[in-house]
C-alpha positions in Angstrom: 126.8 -8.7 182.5 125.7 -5.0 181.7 125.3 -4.9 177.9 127.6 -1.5 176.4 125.0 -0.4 173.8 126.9 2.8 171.0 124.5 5.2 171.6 124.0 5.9 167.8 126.9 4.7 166.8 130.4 6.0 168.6 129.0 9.3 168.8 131.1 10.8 170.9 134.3 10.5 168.5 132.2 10.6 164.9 128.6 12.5 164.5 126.0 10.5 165.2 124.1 7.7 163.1 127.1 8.0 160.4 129.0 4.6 158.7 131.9 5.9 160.3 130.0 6.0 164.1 128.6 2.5 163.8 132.0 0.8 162.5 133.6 2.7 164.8 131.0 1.2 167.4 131.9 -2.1 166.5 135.6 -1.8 166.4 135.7 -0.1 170.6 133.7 -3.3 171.5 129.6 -2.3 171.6 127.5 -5.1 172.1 124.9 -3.7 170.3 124.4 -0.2 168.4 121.2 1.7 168.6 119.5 4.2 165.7 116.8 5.9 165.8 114.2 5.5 163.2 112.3 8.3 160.9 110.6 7.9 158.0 110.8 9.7 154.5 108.3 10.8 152.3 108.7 7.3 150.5 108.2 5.6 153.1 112.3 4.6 153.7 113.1 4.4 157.5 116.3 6.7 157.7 118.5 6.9 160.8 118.5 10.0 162.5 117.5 11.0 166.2 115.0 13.1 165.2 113.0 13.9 161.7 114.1 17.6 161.8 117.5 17.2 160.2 118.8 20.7 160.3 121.5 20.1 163.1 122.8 16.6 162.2 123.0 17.3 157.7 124.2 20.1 155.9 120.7 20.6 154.6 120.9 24.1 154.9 123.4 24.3 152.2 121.3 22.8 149.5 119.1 25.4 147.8 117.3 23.4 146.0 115.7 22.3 149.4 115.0 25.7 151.1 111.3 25.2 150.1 111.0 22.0 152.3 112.2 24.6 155.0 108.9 24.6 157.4 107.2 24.7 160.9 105.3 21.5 162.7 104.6 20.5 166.0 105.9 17.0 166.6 104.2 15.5 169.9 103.2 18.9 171.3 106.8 20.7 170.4 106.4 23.5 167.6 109.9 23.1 165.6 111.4 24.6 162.6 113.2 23.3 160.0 113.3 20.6 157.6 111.7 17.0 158.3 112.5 13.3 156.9 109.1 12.9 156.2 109.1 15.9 153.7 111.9 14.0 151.6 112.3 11.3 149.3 114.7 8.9 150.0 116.9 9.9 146.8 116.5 13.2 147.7 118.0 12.3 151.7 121.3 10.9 149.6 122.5 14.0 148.5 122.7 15.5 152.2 125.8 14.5 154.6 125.9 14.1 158.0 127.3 16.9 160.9 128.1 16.4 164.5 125.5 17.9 166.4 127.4 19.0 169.1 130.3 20.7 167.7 131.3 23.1 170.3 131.7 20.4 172.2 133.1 17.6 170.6 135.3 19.8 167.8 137.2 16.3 167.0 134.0 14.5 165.4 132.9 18.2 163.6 136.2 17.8 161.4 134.2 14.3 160.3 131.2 16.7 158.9 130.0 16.4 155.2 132.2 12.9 154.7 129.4 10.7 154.7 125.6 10.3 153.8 122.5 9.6 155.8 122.0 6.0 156.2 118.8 3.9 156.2 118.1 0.6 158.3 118.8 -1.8 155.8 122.7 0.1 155.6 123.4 -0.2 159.4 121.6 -3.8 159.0 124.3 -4.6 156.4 127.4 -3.7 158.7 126.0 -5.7 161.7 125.6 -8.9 159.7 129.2 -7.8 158.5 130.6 -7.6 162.1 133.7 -10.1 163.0 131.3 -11.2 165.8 128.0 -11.0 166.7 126.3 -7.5 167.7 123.1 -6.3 168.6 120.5 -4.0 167.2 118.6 -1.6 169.6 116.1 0.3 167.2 114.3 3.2 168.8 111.0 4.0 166.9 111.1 7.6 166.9 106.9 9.8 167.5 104.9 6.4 166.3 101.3 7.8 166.9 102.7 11.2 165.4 104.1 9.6 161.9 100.9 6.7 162.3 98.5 9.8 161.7 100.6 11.1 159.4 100.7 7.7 157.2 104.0 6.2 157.8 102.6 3.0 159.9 106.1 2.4 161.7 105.3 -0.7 162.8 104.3 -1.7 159.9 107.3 -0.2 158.2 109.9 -2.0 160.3 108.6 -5.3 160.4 108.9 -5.2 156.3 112.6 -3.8 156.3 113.5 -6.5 159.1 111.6 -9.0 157.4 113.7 -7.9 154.1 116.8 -8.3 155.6 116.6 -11.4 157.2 116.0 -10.1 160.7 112.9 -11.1 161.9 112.9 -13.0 165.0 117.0 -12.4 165.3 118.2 -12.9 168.7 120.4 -10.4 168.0 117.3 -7.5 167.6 115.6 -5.4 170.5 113.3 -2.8 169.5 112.4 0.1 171.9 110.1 2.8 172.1 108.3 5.9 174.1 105.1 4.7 173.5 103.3 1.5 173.9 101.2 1.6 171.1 103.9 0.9 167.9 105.3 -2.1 170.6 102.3 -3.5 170.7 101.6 -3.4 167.0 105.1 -5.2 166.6 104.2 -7.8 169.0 100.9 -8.5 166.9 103.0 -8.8 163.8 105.3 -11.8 165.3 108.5 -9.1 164.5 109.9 -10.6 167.0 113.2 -9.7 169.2 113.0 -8.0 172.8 110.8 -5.2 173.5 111.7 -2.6 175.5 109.2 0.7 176.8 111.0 3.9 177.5 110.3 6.5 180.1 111.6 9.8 180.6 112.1 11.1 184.3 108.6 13.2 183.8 105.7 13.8 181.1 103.4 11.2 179.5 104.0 9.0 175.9 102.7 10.6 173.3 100.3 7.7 172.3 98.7 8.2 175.4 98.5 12.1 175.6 96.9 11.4 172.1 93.9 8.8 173.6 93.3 10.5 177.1 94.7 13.6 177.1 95.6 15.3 180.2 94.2 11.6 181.8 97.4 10.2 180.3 99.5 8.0 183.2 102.6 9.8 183.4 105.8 7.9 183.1 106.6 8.5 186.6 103.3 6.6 187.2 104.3 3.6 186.0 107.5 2.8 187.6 105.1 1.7 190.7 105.2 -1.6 191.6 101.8 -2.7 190.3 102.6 -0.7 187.0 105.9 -2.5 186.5 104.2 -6.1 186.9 101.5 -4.7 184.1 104.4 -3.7 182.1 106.3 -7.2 182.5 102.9 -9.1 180.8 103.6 -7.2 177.8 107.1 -6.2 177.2 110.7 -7.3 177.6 112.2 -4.3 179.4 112.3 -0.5 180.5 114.8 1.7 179.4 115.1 5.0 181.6 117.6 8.0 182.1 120.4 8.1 184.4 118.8 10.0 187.1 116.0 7.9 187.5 118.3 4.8 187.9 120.9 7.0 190.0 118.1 8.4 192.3 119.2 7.8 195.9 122.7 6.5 194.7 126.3 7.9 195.7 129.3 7.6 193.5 131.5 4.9 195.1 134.6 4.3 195.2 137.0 2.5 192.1 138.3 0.0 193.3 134.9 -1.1 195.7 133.4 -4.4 194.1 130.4 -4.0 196.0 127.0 -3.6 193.8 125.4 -0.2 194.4 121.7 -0.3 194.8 119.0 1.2 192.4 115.2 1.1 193.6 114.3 1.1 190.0 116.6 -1.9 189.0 115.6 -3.9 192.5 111.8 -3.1 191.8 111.6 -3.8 187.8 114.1 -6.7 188.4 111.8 -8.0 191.0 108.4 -7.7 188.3 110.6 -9.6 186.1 111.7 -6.7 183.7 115.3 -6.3 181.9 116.3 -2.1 182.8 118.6 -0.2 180.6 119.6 3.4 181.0 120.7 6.0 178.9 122.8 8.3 178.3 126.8 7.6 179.9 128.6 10.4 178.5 131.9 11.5 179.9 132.3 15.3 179.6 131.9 17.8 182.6 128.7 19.0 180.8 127.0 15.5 181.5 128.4 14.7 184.5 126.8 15.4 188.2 128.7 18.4 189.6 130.9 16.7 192.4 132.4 14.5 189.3 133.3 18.0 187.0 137.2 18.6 187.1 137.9 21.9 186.0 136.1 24.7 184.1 135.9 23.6 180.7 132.3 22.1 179.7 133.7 20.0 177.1 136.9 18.7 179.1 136.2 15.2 180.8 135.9 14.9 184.1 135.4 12.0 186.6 133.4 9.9 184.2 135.2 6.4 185.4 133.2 7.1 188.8 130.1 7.6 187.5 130.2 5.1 185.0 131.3 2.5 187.4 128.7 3.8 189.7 125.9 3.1 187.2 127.4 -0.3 185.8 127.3 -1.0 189.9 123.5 -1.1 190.1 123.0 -4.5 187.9 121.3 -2.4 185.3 121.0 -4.6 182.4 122.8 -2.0 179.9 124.2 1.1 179.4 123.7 3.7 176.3 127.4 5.3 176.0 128.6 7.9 173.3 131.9 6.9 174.2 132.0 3.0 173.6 135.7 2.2 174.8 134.9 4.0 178.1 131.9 2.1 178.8 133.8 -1.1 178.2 136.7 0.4 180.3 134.7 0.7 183.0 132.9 -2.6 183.1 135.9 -4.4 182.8 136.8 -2.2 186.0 134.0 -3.9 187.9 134.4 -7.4 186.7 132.4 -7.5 183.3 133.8 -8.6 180.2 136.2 -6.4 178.4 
């Protein structure tokens, strides 16, 4: 069965890595919810995609913060802003969260400024809360970037899993792009499944960081020798859509017949779980045959291409939109 895994939270009806998102996750049927994971300057790992906070808080509307306002260059991108990791953790509470997207998801932007930034330990508390059992999939967010920084993030997570009586859950899978903080997890005995991930092009940061422009690029490593290397140390691989739709047609609804992915046969095959992210339904997402009409934010033929993907035997799916991913499993014969 393809595992539905709330791509922070329902984030397609509330903005992202808010309460509201991950109950909201659990109520439309996720099997599992994924944050991402930043530190602040106390050393609390907070739940936001990405350390520069400007588009998902209302940060810009606190003067008393418009010193923190600065410029860094996270993993070789120059950004500007205000970061996590400049923050204490009391100081993070007084911010609330903002849908990213607003233009095009207006309907979770009437949610912004209700609610504050969470930590782990809060979106730990509503799992073990849950009327039934659902999954964790914490993304480690620029490891080697925040290790040279000092925020060890291995060492970070393992204490707040540790904490919460997480360790070693069967529930837990913790993902990352780089190799390095997955490794330093699997030393500690943290426990849970681990899972590399790989964007279509480029090289992980850790690696960029030891060998420079001798890094193996992520497209490297999807070779059958590199996949076997990969299953010795780690659970799974976690890529995007097009690298798990490459060479794929949409098919037909109402055909039961699997669709084949070379990158699910192959990793499958080196004895590797694959997940893929990101199923998102609007026209702006979707590949162009599947658009319906001229609107970027309207829907279009999302039931196809989720289908499609859920068709390949991938392992799970990262959705926005949690009921449609369970929609269209149950359309091809997975669990509701």
């Amino acid at each position: 069965m393809t595992l539905v895994i709330a791509h922070r939270g329902a984030s397609g009806y509330r903005p992202e890595h808010s309460r509201s998102a991950y109950e909201l996750a659990v109520e439309l049927g996720a099997d599992a919810i994924e944050p991402d994971l930043v530190p602040t300057r106390d050393g609390v790992l907070v739940l936001r995609h990405e350390n520069e906070i400007s588009g998902t808080t209302d940060v810009a509307d606190h003067p008393e913060f418009r010193h923190l306002r600065t410029t860094k260059t996270i993993d070789g991108h120059r950004q500007t802003g205000w970061f996590t990791e400049d923050f204490t953790w009391a100081e993070l509470q007084t911010l609330r969260t903002r849908e990213r997207l607003p233009a095009l998801r207006p309907a979770s932007a009437q949610h912004d400024g209700e609610q504050p930034v969470l930590r782990l330990e809060d979106l730990l508390g509503i799992l073990d809360a849950a009327p039934r059992p659902v999954g964790l999939v914490a993304e480690v967010k620029h490891a080697d970037h925040f290790d040279r920084a000092g925020f060890p993030m291995g060492q970070l997570l393992d204490g707040v899993l540790a904490d919460a009586g997480w360790r070693g859950d069967e529930r837990l899978t913790i993902e990352s792009f780089e190799k390095g903080v997955l490794r330093d997890l699997r030393s500690r005995g943290t426990g849970g499944r681990l899972v590399y991930l790989q964007e279509a092009r480029g090289s992980a940061a850790d690696e960029v960081a030891s060998h420079g422009t001798l890094a193996p690029t992520y497209a490297a490593e999807r070779s059958d020798d590199a996949l076997a290397a990969l299953a010795t140390e780690f659970h799974g691989v976690s890529v995007d859509l097009g690298t798990l739709m490459v060479g794929v047609d949409s098919v037909a609804l109402d055909d039961p017949a699997p669709v084949r992915s070379a990158i699910v046969d192959r990793a499958h095959e080196a004895g590797l779980a694959v997940y893929a992210w990101t199923l998102r339904p609007e026209n702006r997402f979707l590949p162009a045959p599947l658009r319906r009409g001229g609107e970027v934010a309207a829907f279009g033929d999302w039931e196809r291409w989720f289908t499609s993907a859920i068709r390949t035997g991938v392992d799970g799916v990262f959705a926005d939109h949690t009921d449609l991913a369970v929609l269209a499993r149950s359309a091809v014969g997975g669990r509701a």
